[in-house]
N, CA, C and O atoms as a MOPAC input file, in Angstrom:
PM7 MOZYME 1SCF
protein

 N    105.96800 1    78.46800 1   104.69100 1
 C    105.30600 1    78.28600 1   105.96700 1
 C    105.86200 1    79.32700 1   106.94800 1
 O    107.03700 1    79.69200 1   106.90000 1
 N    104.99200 1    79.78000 1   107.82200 1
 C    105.51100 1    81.09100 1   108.47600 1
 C    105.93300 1    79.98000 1   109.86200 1
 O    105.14500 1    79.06300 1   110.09600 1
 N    106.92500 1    80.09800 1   110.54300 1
 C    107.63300 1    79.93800 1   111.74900 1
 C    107.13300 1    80.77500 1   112.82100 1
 O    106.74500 1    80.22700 1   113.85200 1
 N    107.09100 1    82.17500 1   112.69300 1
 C    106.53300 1    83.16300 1   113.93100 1
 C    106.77600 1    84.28000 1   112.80500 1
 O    107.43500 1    84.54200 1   111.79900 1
 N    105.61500 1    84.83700 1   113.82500 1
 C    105.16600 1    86.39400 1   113.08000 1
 C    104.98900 1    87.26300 1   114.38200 1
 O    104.90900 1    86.77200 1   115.50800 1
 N    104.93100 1    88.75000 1   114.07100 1
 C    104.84900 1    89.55200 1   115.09900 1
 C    104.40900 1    90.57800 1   114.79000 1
 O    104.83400 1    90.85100 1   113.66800 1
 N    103.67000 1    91.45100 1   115.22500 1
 C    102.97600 1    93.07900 1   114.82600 1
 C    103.87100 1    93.98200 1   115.60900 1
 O    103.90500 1    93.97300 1   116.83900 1
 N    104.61900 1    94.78900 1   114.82500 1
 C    105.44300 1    95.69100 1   115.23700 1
 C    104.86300 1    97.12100 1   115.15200 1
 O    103.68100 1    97.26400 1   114.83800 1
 N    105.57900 1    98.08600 1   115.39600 1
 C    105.08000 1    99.71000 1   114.98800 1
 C    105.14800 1    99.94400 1   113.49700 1
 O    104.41100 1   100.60400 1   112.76400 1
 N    106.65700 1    98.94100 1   113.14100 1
 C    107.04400 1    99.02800 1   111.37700 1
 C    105.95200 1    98.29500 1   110.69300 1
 O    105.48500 1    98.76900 1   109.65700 1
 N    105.47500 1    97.10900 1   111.21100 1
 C    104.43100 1    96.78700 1   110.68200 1
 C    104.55500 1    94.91900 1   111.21200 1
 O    104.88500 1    94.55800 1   112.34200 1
 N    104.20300 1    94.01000 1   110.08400 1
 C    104.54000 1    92.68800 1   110.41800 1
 C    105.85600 1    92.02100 1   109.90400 1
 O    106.44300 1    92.16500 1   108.83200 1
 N    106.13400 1    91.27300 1   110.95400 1
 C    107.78500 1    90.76300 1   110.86600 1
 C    106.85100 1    89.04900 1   111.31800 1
 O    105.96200 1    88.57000 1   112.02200 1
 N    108.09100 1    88.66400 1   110.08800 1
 C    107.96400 1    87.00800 1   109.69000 1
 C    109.18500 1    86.66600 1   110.08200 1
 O    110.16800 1    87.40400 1   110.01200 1
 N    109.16400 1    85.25400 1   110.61600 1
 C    109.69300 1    84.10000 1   109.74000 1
 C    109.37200 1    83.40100 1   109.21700 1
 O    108.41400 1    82.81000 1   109.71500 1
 N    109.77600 1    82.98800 1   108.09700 1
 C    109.56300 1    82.20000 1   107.26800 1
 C    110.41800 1    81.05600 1   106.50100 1
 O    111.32900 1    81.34400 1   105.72400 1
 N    109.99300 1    79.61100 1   106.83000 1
 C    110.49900 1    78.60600 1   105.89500 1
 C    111.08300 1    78.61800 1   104.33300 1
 O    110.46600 1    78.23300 1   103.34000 1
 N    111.90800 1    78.95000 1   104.35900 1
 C    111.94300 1    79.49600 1   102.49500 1
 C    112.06900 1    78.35700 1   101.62200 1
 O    111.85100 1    78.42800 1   100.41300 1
 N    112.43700 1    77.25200 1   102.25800 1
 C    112.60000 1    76.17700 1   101.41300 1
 C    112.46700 1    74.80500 1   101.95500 1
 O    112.46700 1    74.56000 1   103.16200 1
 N    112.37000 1    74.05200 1   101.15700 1
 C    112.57300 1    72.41300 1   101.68300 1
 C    114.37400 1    72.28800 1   101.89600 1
 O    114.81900 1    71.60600 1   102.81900 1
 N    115.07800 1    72.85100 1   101.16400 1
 C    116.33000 1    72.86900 1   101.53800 1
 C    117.25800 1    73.36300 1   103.01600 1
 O    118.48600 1    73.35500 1   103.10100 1
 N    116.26900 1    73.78200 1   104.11500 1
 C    116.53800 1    73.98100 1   105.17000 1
 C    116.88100 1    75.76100 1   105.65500 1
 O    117.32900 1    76.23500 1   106.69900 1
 N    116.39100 1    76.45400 1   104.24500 1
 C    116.48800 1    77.70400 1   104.61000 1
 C    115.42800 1    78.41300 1   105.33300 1
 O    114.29600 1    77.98100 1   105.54700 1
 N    116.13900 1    80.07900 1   105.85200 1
 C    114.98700 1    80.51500 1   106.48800 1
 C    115.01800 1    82.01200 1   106.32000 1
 O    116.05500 1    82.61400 1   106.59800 1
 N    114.13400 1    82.54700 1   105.95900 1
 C    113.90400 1    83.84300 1   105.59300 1
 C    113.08700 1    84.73200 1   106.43100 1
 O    111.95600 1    84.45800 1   106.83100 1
 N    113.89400 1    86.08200 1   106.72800 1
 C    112.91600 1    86.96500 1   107.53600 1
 C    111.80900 1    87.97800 1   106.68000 1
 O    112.32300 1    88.72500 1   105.84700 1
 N    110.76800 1    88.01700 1   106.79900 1
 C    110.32300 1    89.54000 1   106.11200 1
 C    109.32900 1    90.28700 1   106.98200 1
 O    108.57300 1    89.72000 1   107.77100 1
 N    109.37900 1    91.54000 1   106.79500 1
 C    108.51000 1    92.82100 1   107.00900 1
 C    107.70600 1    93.16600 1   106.00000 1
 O    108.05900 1    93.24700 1   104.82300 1
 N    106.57800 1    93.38400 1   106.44400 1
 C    105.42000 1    93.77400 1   105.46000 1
 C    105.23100 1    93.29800 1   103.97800 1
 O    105.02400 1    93.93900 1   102.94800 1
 N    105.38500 1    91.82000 1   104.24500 1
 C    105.99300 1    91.05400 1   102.87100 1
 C    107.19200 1    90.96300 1   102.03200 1
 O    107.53600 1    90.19900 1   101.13000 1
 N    107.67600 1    91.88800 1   102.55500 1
 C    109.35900 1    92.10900 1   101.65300 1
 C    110.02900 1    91.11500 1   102.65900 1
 O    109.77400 1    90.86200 1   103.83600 1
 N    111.46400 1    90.39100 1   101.34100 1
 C    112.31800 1    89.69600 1   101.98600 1
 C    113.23200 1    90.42800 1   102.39800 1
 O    113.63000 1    91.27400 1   101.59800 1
 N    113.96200 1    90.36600 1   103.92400 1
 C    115.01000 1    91.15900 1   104.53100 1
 C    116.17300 1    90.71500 1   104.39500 1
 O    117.22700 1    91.29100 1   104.12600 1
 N    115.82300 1    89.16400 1   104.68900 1
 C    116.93700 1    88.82300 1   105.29900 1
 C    117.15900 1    87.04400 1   105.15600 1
 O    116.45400 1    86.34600 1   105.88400 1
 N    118.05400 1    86.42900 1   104.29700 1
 C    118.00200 1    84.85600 1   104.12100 1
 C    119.09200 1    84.26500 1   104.52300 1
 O    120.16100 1    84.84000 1   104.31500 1
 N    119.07400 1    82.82400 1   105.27300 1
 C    120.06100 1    82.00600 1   105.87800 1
 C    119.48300 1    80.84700 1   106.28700 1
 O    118.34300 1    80.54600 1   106.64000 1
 N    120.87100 1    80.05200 1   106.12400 1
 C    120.45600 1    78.55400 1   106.65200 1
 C    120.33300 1    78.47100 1   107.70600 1
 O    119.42400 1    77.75100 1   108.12000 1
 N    121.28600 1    79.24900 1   108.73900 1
 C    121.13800 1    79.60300 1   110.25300 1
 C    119.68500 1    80.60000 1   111.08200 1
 O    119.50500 1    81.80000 1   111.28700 1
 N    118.90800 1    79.38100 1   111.35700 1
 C    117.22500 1    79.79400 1   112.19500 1
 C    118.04600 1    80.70800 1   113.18400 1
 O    117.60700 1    81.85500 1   113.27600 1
 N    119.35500 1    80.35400 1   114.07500 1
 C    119.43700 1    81.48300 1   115.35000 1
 C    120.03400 1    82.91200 1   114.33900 1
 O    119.69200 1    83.98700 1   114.83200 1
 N    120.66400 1    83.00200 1   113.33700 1
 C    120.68000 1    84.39500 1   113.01500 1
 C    119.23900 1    84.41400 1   112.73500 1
 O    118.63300 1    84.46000 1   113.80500 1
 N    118.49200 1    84.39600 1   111.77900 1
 C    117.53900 1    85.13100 1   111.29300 1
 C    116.78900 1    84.82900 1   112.82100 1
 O    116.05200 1    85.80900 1   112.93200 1
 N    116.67000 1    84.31300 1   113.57300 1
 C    116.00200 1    84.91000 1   114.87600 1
 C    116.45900 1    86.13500 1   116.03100 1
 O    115.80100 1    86.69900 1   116.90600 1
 N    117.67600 1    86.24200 1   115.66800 1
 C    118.43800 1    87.14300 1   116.62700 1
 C    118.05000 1    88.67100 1   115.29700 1
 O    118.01300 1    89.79600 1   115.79500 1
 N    117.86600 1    88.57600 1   114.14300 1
 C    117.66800 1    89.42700 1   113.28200 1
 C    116.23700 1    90.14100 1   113.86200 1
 O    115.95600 1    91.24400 1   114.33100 1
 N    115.33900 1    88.62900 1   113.50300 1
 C    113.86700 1    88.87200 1   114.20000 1
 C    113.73200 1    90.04700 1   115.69000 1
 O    113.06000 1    91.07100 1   115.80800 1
 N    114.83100 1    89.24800 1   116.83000 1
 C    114.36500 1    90.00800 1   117.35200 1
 C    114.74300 1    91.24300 1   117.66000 1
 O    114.45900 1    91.83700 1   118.70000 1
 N    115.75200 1    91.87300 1   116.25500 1
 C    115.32600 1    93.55900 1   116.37700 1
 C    114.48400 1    94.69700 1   116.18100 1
 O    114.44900 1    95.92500 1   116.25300 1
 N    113.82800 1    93.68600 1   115.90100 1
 C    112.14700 1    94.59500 1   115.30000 1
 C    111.20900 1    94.64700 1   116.64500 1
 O    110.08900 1    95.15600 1   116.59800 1

C-alpha cells in the first residue's frame, strides 16, 4: 500500500507499506531504496528527493 507518493525531477518517490509486520519502504521509479521499521526515517529519507 503506498503511504505518499511524489513526482520529482528524478522521477516518482514512494512510500510504501512493505509489510503487515510494521515495515516501511521507500522507492523511486519502482526500485527499493530504502527499508525500516522507523516511518520518521524513511520519511526524513523521503524528504530528500
Amino acid at each position: 500500500m503506498v503511504l505518499k507518493s511524489k513526482r520529482t525531477s528524478i522521477g516518482l518517490v514512494e512510500i510504501r507499506d512493505a509489510s503487515t509486520a510494521g515495515w516501511y519502504a521507500l522507492y523511486v521509479n519502482g526500485n527499493l531504496v530504502e527499508q525500516s521499521a522507523d516511518l520518521n526515517y524513511i520519511q526524513r529519507e523521503y524528504d530528500k528527493y
